[in-house]
C-alpha positions in Angstrom: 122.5 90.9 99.1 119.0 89.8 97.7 116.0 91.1 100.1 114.9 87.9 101.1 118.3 86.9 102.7 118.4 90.7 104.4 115.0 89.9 105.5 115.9 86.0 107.3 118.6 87.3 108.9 116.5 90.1 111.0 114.3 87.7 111.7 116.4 85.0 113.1 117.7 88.1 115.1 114.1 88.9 116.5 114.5 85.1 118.0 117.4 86.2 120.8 116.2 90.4 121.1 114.3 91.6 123.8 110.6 91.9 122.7 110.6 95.8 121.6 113.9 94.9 119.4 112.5 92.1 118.4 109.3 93.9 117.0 111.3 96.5 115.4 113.3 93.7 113.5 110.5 92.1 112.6 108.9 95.7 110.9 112.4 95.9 109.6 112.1 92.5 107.7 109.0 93.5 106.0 110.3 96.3 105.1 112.8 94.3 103.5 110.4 92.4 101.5 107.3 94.2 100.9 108.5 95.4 97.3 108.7 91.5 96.1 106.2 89.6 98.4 103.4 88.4 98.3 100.7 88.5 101.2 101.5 85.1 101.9 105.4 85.5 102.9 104.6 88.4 105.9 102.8 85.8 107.8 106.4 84.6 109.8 107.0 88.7 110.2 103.4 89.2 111.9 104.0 85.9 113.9 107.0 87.9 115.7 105.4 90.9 115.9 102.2 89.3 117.5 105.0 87.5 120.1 106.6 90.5 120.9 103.5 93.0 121.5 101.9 89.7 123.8 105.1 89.9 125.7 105.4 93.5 126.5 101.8 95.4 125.7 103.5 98.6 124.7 102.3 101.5 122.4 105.5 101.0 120.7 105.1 97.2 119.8 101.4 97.7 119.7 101.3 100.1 116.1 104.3 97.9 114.8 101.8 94.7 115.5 98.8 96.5 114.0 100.5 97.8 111.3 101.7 94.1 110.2 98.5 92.9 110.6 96.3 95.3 108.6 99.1 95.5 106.0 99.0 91.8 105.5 95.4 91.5 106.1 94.6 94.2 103.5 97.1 92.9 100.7 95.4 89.8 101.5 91.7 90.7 100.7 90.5 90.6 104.2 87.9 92.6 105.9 89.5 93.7 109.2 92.5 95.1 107.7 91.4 98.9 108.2 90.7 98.4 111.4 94.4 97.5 112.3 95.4 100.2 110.4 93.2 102.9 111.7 94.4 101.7 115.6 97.9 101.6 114.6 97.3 105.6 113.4 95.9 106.1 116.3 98.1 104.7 118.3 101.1 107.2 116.4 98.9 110.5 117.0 98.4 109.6 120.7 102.2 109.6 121.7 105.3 111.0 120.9 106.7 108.8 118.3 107.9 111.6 115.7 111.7 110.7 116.2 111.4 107.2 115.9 111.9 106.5 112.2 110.9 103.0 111.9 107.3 104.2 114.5 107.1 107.0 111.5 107.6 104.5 108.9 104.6 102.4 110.2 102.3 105.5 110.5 103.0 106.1 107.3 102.4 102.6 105.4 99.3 102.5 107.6 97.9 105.7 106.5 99.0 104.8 102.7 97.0 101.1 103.1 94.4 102.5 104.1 94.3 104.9 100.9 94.5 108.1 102.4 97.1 109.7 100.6 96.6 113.0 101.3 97.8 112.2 104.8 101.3 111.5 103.5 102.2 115.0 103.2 102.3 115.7 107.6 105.1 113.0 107.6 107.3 114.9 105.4 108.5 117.1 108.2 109.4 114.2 110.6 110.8 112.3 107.7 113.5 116.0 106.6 114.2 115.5 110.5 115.0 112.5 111.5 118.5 112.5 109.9 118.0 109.2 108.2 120.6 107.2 105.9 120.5 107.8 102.3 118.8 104.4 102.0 115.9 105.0 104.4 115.5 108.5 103.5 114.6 107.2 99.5 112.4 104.4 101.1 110.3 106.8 102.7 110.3 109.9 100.1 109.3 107.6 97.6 106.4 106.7 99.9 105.5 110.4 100.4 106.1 111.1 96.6 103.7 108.7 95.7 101.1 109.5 98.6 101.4 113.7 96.6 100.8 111.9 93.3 98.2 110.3 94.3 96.4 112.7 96.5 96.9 114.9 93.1 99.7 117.3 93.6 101.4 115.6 90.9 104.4 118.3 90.4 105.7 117.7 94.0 105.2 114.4 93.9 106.8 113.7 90.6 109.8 115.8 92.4 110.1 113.5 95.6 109.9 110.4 93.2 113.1 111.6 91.0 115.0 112.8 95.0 114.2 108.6 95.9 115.3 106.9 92.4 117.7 109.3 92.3 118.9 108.1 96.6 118.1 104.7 96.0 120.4 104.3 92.7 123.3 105.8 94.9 122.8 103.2 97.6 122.4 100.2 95.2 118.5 99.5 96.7 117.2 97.9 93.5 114.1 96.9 94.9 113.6 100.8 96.2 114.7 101.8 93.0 112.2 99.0 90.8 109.0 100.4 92.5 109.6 103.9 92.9 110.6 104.3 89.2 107.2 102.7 88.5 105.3 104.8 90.1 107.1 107.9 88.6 106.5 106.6 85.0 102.9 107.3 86.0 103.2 110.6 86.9 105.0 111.3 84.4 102.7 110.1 81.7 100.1 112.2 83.5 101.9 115.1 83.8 102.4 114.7 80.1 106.2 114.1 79.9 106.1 110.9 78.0 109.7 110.6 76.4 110.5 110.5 80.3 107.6 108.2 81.2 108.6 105.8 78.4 112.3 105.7 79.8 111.0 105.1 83.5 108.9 102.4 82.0 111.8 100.6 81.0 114.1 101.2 83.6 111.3 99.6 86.1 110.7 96.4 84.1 114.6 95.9 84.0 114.8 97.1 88.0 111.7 94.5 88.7 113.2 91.7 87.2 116.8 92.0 88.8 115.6 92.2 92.0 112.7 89.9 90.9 109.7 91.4 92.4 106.5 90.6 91.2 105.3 93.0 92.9 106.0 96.0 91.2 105.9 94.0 88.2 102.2 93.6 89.1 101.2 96.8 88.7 103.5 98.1 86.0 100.4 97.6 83.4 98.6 100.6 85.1 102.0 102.3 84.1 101.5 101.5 80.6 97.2 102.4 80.3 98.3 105.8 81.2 101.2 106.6 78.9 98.9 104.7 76.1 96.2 107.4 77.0 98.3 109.9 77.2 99.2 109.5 74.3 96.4 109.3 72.3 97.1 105.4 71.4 93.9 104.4 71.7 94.3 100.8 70.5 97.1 100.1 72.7 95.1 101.6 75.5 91.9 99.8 75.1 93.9 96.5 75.2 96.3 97.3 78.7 93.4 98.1 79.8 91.5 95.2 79.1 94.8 93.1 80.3 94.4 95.7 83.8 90.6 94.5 84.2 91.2 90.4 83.2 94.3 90.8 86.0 92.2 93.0 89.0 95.1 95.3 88.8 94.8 98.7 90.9 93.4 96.7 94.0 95.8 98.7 96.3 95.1 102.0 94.7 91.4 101.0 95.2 91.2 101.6 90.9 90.4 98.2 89.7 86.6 99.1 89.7 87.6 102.0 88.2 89.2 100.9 85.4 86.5 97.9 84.7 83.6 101.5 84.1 86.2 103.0 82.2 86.2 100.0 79.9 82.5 99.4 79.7 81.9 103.0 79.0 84.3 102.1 76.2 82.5 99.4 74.5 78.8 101.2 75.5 80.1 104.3 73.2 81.5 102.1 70.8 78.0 100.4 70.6 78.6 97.4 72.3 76.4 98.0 75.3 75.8 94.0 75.4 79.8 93.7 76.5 79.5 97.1 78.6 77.0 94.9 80.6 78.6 91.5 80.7 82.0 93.7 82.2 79.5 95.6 84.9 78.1 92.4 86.1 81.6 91.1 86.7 81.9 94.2 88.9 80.7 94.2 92.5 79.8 98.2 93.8 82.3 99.4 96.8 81.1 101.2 99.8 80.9 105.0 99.2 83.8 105.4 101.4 86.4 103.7 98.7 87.9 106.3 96.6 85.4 107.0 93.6 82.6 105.1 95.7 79.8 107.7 95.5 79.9 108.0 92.0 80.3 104.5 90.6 76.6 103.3 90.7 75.5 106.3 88.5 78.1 106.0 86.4 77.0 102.4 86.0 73.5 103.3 85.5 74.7 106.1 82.6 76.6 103.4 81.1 73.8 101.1 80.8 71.7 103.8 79.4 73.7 107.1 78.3 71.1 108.8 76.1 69.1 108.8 78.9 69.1 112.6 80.0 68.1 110.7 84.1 71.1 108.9 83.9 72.9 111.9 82.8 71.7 114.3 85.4 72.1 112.1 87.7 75.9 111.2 87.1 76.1 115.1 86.9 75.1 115.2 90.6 77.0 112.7 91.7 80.4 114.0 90.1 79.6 117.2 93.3 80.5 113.8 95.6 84.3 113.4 94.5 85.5 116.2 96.7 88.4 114.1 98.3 92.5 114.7 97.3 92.3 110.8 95.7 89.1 111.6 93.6 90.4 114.6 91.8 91.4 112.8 88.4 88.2 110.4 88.6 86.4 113.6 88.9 87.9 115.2 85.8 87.9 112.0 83.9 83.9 111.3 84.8 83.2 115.0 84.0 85.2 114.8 80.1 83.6 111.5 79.5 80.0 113.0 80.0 80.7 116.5 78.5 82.1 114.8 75.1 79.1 112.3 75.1 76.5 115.7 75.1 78.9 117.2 72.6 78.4 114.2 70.1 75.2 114.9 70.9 74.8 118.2 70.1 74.0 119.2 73.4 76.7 122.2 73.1 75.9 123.9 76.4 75.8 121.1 78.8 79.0 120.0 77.2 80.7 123.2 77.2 80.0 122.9 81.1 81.4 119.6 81.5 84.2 119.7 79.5 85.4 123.1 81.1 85.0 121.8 84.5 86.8 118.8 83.4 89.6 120.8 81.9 90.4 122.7 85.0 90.1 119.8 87.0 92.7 118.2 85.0 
């Protein structure tokens, strides 16, 4: 049954359920679609959640409301989502929701929206005991797996992703199944398994367009600039990763400014610092809390100018800034960029430095 008729049905059931059912069918029908929709199509789910919470004023329907809200407000490009999100986590540490799977379920999209993955990991205990269906058990591993990848443990979370493909394949949930292989084909192509990456690649374009979801399909081109890198295909990964910047892909990862200095620092190398600039103007600074926030005007200043030994030291010093779980492979990446600049050089000690500390970051 396709997700959008799974999701209309729990809907029309909200209409006729007490207002607590009726918010946890409406949390139940986005779950249903957030692997194909767009921000626009959770508006009728937030509407019920909104109805129920105003009927009843409960904790319970309280985090389900705020969850829907900063979800949809955040995949939407609005400014209050966080704050939704950061009640609704408050809202799960202040009571005793750990044995309600669809409360744990919020709590963790919430804390994954908001781009903490790190905080993915406490749910893994709740998520072993709550006993849930094969189904619901790979819909939430694969949100944990890919909370450890990103946070940087990439070896567990490359293991939880294979335990949810491997669920959701049993249980026939395509759309489970289309984004969760994605997101292993990128830990994969880090972790430097790239027959396997390449395989995943193609079994989450096939997976995406069966269940149609535009979604995953979205963000499968951050999926290919890492296997291309990893690879040492340069061309190939200058041009994904052009196609990445032209599409803002990584907005929900918090990369897409990312990638844009990766691909200026490109073209400044290359001696195109003319380009370098044009792509940095397009590129509007983040606050310092966004993941890679402290270090991004530096590195735009060592871009602009990076045989300047300031802009040098000073993206040096910044680089001490990335100390959070998401920052680890900007941190590495930043570090390697810098050390093989002072090596061309011929500045062997400082990039001796750099490239070591890169190295064991990576």
């Amino acid at each position: 049954m396709s997700t959008e008729i799974v999701a209309e049905r729990l809907l029309s059931a909200a209409d006729s359920a007490d207002p607590d059912r009726a918010a946890r069918l409406a949390f139940r029908a986005f779950v249903a679609l957030s692997r194909t929709a767009d921000s626009h199509q959770m508006l009728p789910f937030l509407a019920r959640a909104r109805k129920a919470h105003d009927a009843t004023r409960s904790p319970r329907t309280e985090l389900i409301y705020c969850t829907l809200a900063g979800t949809a407000a955040t995949r939407a490009g609005l400014a209050d989502g966080p704050d939704y999100l950061d009640k609704a986590l408050r809202i799960f540490d202040q009571n005793a929701f750990d044995d309600d799977p669809v409360l744990v379920e919020c709590a963790l999209t919430a804390a994954l929206t908001l781009m903490r993955p790190q905080e993915a990991r406490r749910f893994a205990p709740l998520v072993d005991a709550l006993g849930l269906a094969p189904v619901d058990r790979a819909r939430l591993l694969a949100l944990i797996g890919a909370g450890d990848a990103w946070a940087g443990n990439l070896v567990r979370g490359q293991a939880e992703l294979r335990e949810a493909v491997r669920l959701a394949a049993l249980c026939d949930s395509l759309d489970v199944q289309a984004e969760a292989t994605s997101w292993l084909a990128k830990c994969d192509a880090l972790r430097g398994d790239l027959d396997e990456a390449a395989d995943h690649l193609d079994q989450a374009r096939e997976l995406a367009a069966r269940v149609g979801s535009a979604w995953v399909a979205r963000h499968l081109p951050e999926c290919t600039v890492a296997l291309a890198f990893a690879r040492g295909d340069h061309d190939a990964w200058v041009g994904l990763l052009e196609l990445v910047v032209a599409t803002d892909a990584g907005v929900t990862a918090g990369l897409q400014h990312e990638h844009r200095w990766e691909l200026a620092t490109h073209h400044a190398l290359a001696g195109r610092p003319e380009l370098a600039a044009t792509l940095l103007a397009g590129g509007t600074h983040p606050p310092a809390s966004w993941p890679g926030g402290p270090v991004l005007p530096a590195w735009r200043a060592w871009i602009l100018d990076p045989d300047s030994p300031a802009t040098a030291a000073a993206l040096t010093t910044a680089l001490g800034q990335l100390t959070r779980p998401n920052e680890r492979l900007l941190a590495a990446r930043v570090a390697w960029l810098l050390g093989a600049h002072h090596g061309r050089s011929g500045r062997r000690g400082e990039a001796a430095r750099l490239l070591e500390q890169a190295s064991a970051g990576y």
